[in-house]
C-alpha positions as protocol buffer text, in pm:
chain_id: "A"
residue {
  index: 1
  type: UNK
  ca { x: 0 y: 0 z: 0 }
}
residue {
  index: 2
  type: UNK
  ca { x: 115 y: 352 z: -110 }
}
residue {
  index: 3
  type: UNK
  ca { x: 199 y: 621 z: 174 }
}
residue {
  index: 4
  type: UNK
  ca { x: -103 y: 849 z: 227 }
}
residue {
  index: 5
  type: UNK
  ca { x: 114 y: 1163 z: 153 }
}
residue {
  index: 6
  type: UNK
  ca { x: 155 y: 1010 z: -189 }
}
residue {
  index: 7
  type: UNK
  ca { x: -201 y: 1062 z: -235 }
}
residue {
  index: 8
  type: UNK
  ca { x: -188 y: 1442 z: -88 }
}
residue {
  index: 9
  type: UNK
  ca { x: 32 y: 1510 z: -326 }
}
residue {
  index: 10
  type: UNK
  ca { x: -130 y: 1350 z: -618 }
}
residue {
  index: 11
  type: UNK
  ca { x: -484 y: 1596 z: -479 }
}
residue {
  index: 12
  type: UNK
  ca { x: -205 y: 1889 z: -474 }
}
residue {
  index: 13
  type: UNK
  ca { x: -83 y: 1880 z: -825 }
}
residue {
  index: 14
  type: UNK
  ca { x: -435 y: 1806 z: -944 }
}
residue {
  index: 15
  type: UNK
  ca { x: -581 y: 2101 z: -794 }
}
residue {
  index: 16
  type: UNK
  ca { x: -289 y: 2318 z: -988 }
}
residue {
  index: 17
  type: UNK
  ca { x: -445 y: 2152 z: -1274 }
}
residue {
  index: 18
  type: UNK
  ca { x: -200 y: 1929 z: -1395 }
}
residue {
  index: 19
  type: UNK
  ca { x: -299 y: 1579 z: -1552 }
}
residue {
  index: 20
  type: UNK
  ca { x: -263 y: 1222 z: -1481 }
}
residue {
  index: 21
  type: UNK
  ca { x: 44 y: 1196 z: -1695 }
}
residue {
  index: 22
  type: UNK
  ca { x: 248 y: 1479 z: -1566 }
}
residue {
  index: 23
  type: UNK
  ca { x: 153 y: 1381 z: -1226 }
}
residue {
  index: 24
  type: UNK
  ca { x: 302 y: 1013 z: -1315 }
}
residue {
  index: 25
  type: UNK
  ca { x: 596 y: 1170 z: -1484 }
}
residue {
  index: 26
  type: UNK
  ca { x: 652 y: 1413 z: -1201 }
}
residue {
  index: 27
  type: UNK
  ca { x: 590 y: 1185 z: -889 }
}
residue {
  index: 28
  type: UNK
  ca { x: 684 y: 825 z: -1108 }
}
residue {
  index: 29
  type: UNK
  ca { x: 366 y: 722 z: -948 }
}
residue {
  index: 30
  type: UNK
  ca { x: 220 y: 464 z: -1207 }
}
residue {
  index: 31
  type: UNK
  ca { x: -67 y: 659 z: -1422 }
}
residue {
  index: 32
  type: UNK
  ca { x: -326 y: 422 z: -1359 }
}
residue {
  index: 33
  type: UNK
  ca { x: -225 y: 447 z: -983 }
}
residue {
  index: 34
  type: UNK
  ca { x: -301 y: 838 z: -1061 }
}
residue {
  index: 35
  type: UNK
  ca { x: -622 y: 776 z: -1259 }
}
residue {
  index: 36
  type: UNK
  ca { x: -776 y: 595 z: -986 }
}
residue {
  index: 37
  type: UNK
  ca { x: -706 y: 811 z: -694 }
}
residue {
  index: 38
  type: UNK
  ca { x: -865 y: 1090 z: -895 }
}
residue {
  index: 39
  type: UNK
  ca { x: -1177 y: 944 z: -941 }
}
residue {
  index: 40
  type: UNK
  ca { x: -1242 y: 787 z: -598 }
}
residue {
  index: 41
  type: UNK
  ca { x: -1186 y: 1041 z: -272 }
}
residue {
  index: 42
  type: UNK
  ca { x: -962 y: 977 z: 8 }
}
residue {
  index: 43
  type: UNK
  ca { x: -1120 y: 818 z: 288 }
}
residue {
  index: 44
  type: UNK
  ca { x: -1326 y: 1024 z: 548 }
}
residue {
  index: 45
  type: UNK
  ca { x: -1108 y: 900 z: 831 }
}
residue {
  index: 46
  type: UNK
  ca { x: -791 y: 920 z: 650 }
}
residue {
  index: 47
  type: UNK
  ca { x: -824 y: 1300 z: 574 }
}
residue {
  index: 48
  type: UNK
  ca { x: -909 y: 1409 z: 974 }
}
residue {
  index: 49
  type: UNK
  ca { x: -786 y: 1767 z: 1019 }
}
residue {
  index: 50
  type: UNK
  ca { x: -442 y: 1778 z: 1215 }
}
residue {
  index: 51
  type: UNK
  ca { x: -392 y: 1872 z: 1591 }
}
residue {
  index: 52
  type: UNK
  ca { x: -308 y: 2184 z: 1615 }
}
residue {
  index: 53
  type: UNK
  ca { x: 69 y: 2291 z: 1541 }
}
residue {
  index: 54
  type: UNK
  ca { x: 271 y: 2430 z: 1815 }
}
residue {
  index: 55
  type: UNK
  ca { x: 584 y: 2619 z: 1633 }
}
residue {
  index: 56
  type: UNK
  ca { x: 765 y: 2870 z: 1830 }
}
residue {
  index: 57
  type: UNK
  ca { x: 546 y: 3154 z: 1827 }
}
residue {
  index: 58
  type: UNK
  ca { x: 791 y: 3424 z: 1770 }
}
residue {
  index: 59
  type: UNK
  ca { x: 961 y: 3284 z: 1482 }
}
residue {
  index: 60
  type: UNK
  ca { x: 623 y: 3099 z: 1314 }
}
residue {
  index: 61
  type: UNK
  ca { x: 455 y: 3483 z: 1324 }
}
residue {
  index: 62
  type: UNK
  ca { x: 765 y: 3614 z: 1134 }
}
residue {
  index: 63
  type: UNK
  ca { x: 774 y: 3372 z: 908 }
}
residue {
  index: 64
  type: UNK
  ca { x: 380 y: 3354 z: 839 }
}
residue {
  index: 65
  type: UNK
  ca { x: 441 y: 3723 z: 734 }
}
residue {
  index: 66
  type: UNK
  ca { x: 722 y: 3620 z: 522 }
}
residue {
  index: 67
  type: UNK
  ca { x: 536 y: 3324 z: 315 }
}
residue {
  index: 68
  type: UNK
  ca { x: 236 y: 3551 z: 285 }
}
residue {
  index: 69
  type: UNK
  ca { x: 454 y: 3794 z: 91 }
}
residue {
  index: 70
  type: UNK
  ca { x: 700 y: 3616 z: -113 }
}
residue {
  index: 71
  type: UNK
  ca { x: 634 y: 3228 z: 1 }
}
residue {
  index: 72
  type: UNK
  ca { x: 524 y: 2926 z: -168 }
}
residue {
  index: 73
  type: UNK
  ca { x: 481 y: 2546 z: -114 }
}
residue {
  index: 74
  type: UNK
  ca { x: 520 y: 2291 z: -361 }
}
residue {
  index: 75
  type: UNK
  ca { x: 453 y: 1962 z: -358 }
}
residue {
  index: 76
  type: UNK
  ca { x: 718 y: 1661 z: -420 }
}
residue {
  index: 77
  type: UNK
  ca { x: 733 y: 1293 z: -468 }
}
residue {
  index: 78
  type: UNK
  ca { x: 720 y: 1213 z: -37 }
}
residue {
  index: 79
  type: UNK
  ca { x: 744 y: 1579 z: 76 }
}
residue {
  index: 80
  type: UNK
  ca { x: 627 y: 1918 z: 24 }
}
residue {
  index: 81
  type: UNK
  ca { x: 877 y: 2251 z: -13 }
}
residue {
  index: 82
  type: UNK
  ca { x: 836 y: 2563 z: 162 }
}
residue {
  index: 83
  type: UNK
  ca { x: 1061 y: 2839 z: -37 }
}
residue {
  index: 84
  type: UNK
  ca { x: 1066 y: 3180 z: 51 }
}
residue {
  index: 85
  type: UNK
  ca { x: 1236 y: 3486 z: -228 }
}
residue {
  index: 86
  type: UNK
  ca { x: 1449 y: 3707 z: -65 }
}
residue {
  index: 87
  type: UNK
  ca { x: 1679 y: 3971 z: -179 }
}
residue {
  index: 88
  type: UNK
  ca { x: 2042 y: 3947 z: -184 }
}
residue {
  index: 89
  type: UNK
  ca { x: 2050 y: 4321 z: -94 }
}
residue {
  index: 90
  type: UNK
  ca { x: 1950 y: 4235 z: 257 }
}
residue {
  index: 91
  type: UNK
  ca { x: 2140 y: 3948 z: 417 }
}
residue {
  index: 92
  type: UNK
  ca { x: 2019 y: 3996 z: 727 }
}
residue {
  index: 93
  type: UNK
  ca { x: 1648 y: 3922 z: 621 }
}
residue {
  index: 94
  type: UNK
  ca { x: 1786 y: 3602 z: 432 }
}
residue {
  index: 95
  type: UNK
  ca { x: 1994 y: 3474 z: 755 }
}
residue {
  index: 96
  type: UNK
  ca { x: 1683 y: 3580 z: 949 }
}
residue {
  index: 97
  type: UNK
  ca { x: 1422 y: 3418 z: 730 }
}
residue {
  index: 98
  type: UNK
  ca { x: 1663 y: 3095 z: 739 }
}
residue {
  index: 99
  type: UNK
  ca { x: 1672 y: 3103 z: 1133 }
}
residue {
  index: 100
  type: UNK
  ca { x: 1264 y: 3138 z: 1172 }
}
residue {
  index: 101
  type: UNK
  ca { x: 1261 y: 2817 z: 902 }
}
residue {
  index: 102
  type: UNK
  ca { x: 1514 y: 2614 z: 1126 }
}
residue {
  index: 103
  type: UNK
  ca { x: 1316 y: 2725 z: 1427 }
}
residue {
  index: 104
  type: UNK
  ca { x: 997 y: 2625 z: 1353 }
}
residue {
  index: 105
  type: UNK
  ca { x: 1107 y: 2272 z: 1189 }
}
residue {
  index: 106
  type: UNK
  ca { x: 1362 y: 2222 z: 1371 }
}
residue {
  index: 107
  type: UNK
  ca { x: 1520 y: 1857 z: 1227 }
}
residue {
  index: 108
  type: UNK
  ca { x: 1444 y: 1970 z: 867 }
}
residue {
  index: 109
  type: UNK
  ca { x: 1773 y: 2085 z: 675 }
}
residue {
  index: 110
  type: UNK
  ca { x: 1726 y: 2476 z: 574 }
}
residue {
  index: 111
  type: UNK
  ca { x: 1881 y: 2593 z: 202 }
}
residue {
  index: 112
  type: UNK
  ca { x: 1988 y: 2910 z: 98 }
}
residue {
  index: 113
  type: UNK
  ca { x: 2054 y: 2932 z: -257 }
}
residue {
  index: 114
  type: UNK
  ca { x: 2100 y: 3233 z: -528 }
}
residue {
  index: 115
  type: UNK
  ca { x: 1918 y: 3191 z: -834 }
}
residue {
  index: 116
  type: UNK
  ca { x: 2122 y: 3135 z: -1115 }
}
residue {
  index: 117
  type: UNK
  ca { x: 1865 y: 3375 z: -1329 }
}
residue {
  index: 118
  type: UNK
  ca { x: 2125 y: 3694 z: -1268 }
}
residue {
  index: 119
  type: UNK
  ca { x: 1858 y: 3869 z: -1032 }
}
residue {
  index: 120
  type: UNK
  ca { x: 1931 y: 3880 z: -680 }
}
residue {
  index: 121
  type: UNK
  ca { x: 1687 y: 3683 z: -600 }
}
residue {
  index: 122
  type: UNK
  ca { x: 1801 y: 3423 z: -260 }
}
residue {
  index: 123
  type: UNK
  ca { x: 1583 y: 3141 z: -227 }
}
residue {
  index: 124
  type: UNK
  ca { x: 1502 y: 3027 z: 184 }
}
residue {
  index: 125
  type: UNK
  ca { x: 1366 y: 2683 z: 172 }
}
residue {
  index: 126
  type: UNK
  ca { x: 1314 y: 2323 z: 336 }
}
residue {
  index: 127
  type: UNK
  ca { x: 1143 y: 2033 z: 295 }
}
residue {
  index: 128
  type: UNK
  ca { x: 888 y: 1906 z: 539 }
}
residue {
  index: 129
  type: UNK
  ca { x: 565 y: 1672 z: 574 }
}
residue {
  index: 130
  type: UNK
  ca { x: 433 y: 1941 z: 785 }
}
residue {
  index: 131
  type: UNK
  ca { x: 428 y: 2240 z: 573 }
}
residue {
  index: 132
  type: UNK
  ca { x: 56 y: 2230 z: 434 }
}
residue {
  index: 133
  type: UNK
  ca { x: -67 y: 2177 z: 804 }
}
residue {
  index: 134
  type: UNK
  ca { x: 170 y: 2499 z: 942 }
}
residue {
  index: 135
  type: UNK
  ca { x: 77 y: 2698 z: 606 }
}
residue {
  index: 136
  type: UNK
  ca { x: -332 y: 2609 z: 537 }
}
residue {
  index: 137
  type: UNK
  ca { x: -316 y: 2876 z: 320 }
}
residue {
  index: 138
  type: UNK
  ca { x: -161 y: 2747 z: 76 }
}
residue {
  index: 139
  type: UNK
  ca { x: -354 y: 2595 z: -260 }
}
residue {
  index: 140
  type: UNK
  ca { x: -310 y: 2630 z: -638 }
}
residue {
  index: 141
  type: UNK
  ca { x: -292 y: 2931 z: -859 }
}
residue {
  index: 142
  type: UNK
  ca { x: -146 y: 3288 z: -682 }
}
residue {
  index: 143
  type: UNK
  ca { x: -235 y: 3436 z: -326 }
}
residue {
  index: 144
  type: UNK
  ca { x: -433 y: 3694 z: -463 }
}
residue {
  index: 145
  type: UNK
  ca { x: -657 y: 3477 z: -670 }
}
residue {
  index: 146
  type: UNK
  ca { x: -780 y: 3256 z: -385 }
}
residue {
  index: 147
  type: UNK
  ca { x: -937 y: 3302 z: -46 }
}
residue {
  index: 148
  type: UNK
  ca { x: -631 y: 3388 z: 268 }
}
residue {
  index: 149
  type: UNK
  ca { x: -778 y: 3368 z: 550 }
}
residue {
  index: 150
  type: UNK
  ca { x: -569 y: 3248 z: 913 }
}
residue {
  index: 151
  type: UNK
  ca { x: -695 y: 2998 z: 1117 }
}
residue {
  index: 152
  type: UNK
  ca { x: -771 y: 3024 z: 1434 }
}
residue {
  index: 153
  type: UNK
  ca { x: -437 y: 2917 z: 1581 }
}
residue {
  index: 154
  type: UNK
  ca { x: -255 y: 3147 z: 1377 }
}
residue {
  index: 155
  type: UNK
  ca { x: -485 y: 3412 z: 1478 }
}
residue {
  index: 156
  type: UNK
  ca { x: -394 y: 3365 z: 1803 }
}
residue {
  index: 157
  type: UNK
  ca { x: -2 y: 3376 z: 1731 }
}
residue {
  index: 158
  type: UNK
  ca { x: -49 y: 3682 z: 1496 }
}
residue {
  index: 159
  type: UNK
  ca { x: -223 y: 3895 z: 1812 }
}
residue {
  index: 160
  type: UNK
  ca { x: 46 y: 3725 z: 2051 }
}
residue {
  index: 161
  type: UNK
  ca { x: 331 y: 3838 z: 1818 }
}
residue {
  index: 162
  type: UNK
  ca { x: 190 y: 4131 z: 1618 }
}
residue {
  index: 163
  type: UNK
  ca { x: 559 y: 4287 z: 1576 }
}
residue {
  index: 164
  type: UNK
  ca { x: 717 y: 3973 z: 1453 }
}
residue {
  index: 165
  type: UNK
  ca { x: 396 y: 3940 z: 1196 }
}
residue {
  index: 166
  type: UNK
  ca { x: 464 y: 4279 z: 1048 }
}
residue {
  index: 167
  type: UNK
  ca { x: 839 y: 4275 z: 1037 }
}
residue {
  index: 168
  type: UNK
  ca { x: 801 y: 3960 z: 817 }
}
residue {
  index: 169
  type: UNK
  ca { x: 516 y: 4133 z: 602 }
}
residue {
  index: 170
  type: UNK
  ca { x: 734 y: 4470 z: 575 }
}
residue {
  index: 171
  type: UNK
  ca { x: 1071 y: 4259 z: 487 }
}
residue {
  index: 172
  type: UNK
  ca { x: 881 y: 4065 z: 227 }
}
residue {
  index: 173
  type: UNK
  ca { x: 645 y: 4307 z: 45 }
}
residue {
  index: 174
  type: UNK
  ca { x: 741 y: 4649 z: 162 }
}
residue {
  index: 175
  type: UNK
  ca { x: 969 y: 4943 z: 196 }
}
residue {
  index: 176
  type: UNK
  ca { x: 1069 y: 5251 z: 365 }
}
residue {
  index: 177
  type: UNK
  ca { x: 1098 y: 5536 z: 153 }
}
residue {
  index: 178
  type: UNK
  ca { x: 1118 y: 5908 z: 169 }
}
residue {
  index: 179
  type: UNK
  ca { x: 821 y: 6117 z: 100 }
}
residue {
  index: 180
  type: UNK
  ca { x: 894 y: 6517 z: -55 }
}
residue {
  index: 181
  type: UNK
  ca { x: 640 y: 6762 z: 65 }
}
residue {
  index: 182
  type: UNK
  ca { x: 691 y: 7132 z: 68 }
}
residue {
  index: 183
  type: UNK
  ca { x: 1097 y: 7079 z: 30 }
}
residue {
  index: 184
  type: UNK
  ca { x: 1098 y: 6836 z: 314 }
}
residue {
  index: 185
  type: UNK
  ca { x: 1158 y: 6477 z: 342 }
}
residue {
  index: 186
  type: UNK
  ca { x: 943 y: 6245 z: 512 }
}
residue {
  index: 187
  type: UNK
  ca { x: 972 y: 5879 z: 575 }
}
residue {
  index: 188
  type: UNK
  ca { x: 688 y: 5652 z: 529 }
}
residue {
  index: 189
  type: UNK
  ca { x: 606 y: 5288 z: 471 }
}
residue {
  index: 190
  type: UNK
  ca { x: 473 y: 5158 z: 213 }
}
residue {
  index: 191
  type: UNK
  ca { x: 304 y: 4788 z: 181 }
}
residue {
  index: 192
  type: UNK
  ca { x: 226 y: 4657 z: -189 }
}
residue {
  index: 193
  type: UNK
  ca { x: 49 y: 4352 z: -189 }
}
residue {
  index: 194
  type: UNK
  ca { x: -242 y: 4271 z: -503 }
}
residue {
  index: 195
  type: UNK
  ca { x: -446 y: 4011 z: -251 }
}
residue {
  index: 196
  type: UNK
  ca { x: -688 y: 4205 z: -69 }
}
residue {
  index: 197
  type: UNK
  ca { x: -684 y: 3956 z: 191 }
}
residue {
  index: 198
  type: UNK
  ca { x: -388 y: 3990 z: 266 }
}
residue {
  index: 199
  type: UNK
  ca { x: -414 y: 4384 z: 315 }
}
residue {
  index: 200
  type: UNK
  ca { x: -679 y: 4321 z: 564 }
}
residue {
  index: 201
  type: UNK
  ca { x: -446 y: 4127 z: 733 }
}
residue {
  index: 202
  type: UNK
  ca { x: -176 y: 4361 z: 763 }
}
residue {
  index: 203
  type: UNK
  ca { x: -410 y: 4674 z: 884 }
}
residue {
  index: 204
  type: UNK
  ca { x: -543 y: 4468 z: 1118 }
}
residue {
  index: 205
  type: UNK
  ca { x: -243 y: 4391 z: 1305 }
}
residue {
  index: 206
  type: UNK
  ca { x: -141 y: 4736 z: 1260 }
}
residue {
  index: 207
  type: UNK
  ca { x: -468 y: 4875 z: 1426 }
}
residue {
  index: 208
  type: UNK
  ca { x: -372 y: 4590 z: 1720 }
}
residue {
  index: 209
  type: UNK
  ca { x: -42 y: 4807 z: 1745 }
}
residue {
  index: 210
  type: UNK
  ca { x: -203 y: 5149 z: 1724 }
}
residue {
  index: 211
  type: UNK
  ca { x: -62 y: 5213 z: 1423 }
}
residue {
  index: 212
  type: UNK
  ca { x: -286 y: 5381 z: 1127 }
}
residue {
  index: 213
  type: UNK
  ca { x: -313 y: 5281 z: 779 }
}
residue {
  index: 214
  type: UNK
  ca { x: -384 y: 5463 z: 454 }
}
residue {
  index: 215
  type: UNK
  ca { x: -471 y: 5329 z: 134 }
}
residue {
  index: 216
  type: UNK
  ca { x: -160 y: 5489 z: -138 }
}
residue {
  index: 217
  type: UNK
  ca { x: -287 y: 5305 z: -428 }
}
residue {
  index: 218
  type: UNK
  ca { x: -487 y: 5004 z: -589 }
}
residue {
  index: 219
  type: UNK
  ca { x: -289 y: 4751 z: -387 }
}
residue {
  index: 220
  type: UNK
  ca { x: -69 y: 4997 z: -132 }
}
residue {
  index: 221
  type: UNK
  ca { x: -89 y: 5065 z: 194 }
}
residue {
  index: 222
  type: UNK
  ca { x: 115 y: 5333 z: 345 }
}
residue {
  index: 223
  type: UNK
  ca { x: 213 y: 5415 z: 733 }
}
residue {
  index: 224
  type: UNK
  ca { x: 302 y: 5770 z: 773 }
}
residue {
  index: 225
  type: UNK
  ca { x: 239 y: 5967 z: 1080 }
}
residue {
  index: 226
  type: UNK
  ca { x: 566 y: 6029 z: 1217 }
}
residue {
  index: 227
  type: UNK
  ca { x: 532 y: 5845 z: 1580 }
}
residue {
  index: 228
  type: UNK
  ca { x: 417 y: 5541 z: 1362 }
}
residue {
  index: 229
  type: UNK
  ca { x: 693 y: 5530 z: 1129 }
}
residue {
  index: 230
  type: UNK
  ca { x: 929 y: 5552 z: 1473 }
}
residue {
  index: 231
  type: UNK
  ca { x: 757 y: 5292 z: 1633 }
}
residue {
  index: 232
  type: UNK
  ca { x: 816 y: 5051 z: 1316 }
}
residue {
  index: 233
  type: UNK
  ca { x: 1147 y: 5132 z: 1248 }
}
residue {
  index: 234
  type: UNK
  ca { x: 1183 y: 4962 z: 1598 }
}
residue {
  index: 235
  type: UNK
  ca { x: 1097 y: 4659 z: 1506 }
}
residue {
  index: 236
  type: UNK
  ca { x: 1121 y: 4588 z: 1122 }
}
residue {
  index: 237
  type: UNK
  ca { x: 1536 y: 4606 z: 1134 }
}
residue {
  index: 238
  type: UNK
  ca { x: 1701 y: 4623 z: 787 }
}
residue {
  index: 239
  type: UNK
  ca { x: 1460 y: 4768 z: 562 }
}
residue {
  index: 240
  type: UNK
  ca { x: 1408 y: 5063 z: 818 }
}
């Protein structure tokens, strides 16, 4: 009998809409073997939601905000990969990123690799059985095209470790820059993100914090009273 993960994975690649024969090719799980678990559902009792995770809350809420904004999970053969884009500008958020990952599975071997593509693009990833139950938002297709919404355990990490949360949303999808009024330089954040979802997300932790949101464009958020932009700078380390 074929592990159950084997058939998780099979369901994942499926639901990114690939066919029976690329999901043999890719998993060298015979095609009829494929076929078949298509058409006939994993068992009720075989498909019971997980306890609970318990990661380290500290370095889970970082890293939540960091797969929200430039994560994704993949699916292999026995496993599933978690890899997170970083920027070789900032070393520090790739030896951060790579510390969180450790942290929260701790006997899983962490990678950090440049693309060979010429951008500076530094990939943070691992491999891990546990990734889909740490990461329920993950799915086929792109974050802004489906549903994000935390669970309730998450929820309760996110309002436990609000700074930690935005630090890995700011490192991921936003910047500090410096706003020109009037001759004068001001310094404001900005968070670009297309899923709306995911906006809500981040202005809702920054309400927790006291700290207001505006909208600066279609998918932009900006924080820009002064006090606010001191109190994040605090916290959000080398993109401050």
């Amino acid at each position: 009998m074929r592990p159950l993960l084997e058939r998780h994975v099979v369901d994942f690649l499926a639901g990114e809409g690939k066919t029976a024969s690329e999901i043999a090719r890719r998993t060298a799980i015979p095609r009829s073997t494929v076929r078949d678990w298509l058409r006939l559902p994993v068992a009720v009792e075989q498909t019971r939601v997980p306890d609970t995770p318990t990661p380290p809350a500290a370095e889970y809420a970082y890293l939540l905000g960091m797969y929200l904004g430039d994560g994704c999970i993949s699916a292999d053969r026995r496993c599933y990969r978690l890899r997170i884009a970083t920027d070789a500008a900032y070393p520090e958020i790739t030896a951060e990123c790579a510390r969180a990952m450790k942290a929260v599975v701790p006997g899983n071997r962490v990678s950090v690799r440049p693309r060979k593509d010429g951008s500076r693009t530094v990939d943070v990833s691992a491999y891990s059985k546990a990734w889909p139950s740490l990461f329920p938002q993950h799915g086929p297709g792109k974050k802004h095209e489906r549903h994000i919404v935390l669970a309730e355990w998450q929820k309760r990490i996110v309002e436990d470790q609000p700074e930690a949360f935005l630090r890995g949303l700011i490192q991921s999808d936003g910047c500090r820059v410096l706003n020109r009024v009037h001759g004068r330089s001001y310094p404001r954040y900005l968070f670009s993100q297309r899923s709306a979802d995911i906006r809500e997300i981040f202005a809702r932790t920054c309400h927790q914090l006291g700290v207001k949101v505006s909208a600066a464009g279609p998918h932009q958020l900006s924080i820009g009273r002064r006090m606010d932009v001191a109190f994040v700078d605090s916290f959000v380390g080398p993109k401050a």
